[in-house]
C-alpha positions, 0 to 999 in steps of 0.5 A: 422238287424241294418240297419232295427232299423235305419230306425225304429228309423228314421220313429217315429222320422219323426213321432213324429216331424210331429204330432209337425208341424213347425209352430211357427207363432201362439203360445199358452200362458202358462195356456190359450186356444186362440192363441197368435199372434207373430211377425213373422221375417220380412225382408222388416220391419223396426223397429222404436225403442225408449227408454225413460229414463225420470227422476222422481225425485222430480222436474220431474212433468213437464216433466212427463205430457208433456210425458202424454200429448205429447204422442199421438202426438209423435205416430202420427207424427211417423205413417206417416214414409216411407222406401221404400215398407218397413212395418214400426213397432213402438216399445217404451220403457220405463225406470225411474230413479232418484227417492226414491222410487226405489231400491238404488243397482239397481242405482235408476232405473227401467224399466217400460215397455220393448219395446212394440207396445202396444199403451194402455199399453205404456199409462198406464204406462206413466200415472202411473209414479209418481215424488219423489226426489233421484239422477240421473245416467245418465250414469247408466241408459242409460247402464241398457237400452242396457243391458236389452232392445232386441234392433234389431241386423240389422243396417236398423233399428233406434234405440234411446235412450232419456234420460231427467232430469236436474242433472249433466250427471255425477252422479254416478259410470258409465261413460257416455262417456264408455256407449256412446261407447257401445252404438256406437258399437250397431248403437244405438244413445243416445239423451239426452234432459236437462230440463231447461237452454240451456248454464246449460246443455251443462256445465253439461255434457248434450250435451257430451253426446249426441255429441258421438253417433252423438245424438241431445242435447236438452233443453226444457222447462219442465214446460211449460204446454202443449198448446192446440189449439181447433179445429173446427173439434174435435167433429167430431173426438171424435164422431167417436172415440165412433164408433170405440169403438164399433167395437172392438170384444174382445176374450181370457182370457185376451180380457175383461181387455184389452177391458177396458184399451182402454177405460180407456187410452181414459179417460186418455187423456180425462182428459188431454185436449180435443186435446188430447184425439183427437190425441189418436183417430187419433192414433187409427186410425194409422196402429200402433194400432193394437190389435190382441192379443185380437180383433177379428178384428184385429187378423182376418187379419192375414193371420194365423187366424183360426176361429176354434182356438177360443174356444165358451169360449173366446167369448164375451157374445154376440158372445156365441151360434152362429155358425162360418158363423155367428161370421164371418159375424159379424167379416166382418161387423165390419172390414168394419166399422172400416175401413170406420170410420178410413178414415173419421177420417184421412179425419178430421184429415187432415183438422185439421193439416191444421188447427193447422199450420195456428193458430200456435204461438211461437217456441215450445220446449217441450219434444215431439217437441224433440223428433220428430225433433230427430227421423225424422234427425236421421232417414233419415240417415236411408232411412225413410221419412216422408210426 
């Protein structure tokens, strides 16, 4: 008789985890109905990781808008990376410090965004920092970034931390030099980019800083505007950006709004220059702007999407009242055009860059130029390259 409720007790418990199932690739969202796409755990991916600590204190205005207006030139450069047949994943962080307007027991610090591969949101973010005097703990943010940040644990992927300002990196509580060494023992490297004079931040403890977790130290020129070169190919690209626009299906509660930050980061970088507004496009057309959280093009690649998963409800107006053949016909049709828009944007882009590089003028030492030259040392130690 024991034996007999045993093997009761071990049928329903069968039961009941078979009725569960054990696929964790599609997970539903607390109070919504679509499915929400995670990231499965890759072993042939390699995760570019990098945290931005920038300084919003008063004298930061510069610094800021060449974060705003580098950005998409920054994404770019990175999407050409390579490690092997390795899938390559963009992940950027986003911390501020050093301004009033934060909290002063948390140091003056404040992570805006964790790491995300949300290029939209990462945009938004940027363009919504605003400068305002107070003091600088270098050493406190760069240790409220290992804390709080899910850094990958494996030592293939490159993990870096730049934190610029123009304070003494040794202001505050915390010391640099403990934070460096923590950050060591996580195969995290620290970059640190002084904004202004060479000579006054290496005397400020700048390039110390940066010398422990074999880091880059850098000074730039903050406020230096960012120099746009005109090409005889941005009209084409910014034309096609409209048509890439349009083959975007969004669905889910939150489809609507996100459909609506994409268009307002390009007006974003509209307002910047012209250029820039380019690069975002080439960034749209990189395998990093993916959104299939939210685009039915997109989350139709995945090789868990199901068609039946998506509720009429979550539908766009224009999707409503048709059947699944007819949804998944309109779905083909805009993969395909996305997929023929993209490649005549990389076609333009190509011609582009052969084009910069014959009208460059000048040693360039912005915060991007920093920032690219950085990763792409420190990540060739990692087995990346880049064309």
């Amino acid at each position: 008789m024991k034996n007999i409720l045993l093997l009761s007790l071990f049928s329903l418990i069968c039961i009941h985890s078979s009725c569960r199932g054990n696929d964790t690739s599609i997970a539903k969202k607390k109070n919504t109905n679509h499915k929400v796409y995670t990231t499965k755990v890759d072993p042939y991916e390699r995760n570019i990781q990098v945290a931005l600590l920038l300084d919003t204190s008063n004298s930061m205005d510069g610094l800021i808008d060449q974060a705003k207006a580098q950005l998409w030139e920054i994404v770019n450069e990175l999407s050409y990376a390579k490690c092997g047949h390795n899938t390559i994943n963009l992940q950027i962080a986003l911390f501020e410090y050093g301004n009033d307007n934060l909290k002063a027991d948390q140091g003056y610090i404040r992570q805006v965004l964790g790491f995300s591969n949300d290029l939209d949101l990462i945009s938004k973010e940027l363009f919504g920092l605003n400068t305002n005097g107070g003091s600088e703990y270098c050493g406190q943010v760069i240790q409220t970034s290992l804390q709080q940040l899910d850094w990958k644990k494996s030592k293939d992927h490159l993990k870096l931390i730049f934190i610029a300002g123009n304070e003494s990196f040794t202001q505050g509580s915390v010391d640099y030099k403990d934070v460096a060494l923590d950050a060591n023992e996580k195969n995290i490297t620290v970059n640190t980019i002084f904004c202004g004079n060479y000579r006054q931040g290496i005397n400020s403890n700048w390039k110390d800083g940066a010398i422990i977790t074999k880091g880059e130290y850098t000074a730039i020129d903050h406020n230096k505007a960012t120099v746009y070169i005109a090409t005889p190919y941005d009209d084409l690209i910014l034309e096609l950006n409209n048509k890439l626009n349009d083959t975007y299906i969004h669905y889910g509660r939150q489809g609507a709004s996100k459909k609506s930050l994409q268009f307002t980061q390009d007006q974003n970088a509209q307002r910047s220059d012209k250029a820039n507004a380019v690069s975002r496009t080439v960034s749209k057309s990189s395998s990093f702007y993916n959104n299939k959280n939210w685009d039915l093009v997109d989350a139709s690649a995945e090789t868990e999407f199901n068609l039946d998963d998506i509720e009429e409800d979550e539908l766009p107006e224009e999707l409503k009242g048709k059947n699944k053949k007819e949804i998944k016909s309109i779905i083909d049709t805009k993969t395909s055009n996305r997929k023929s828009i993209q490649k005549q944007i990389k076609d333009l882009n190509s011609k582009r860059m052969l084009y910069l590089q014959k009208q460059s003028k000048g040693e360039d030492n912005s915060l991007g130029k920093a920032l690219i030259e950085a990763i792409k040392k420190q990540g060739k130690e990692k087995s990346f390259t880049w064309d």
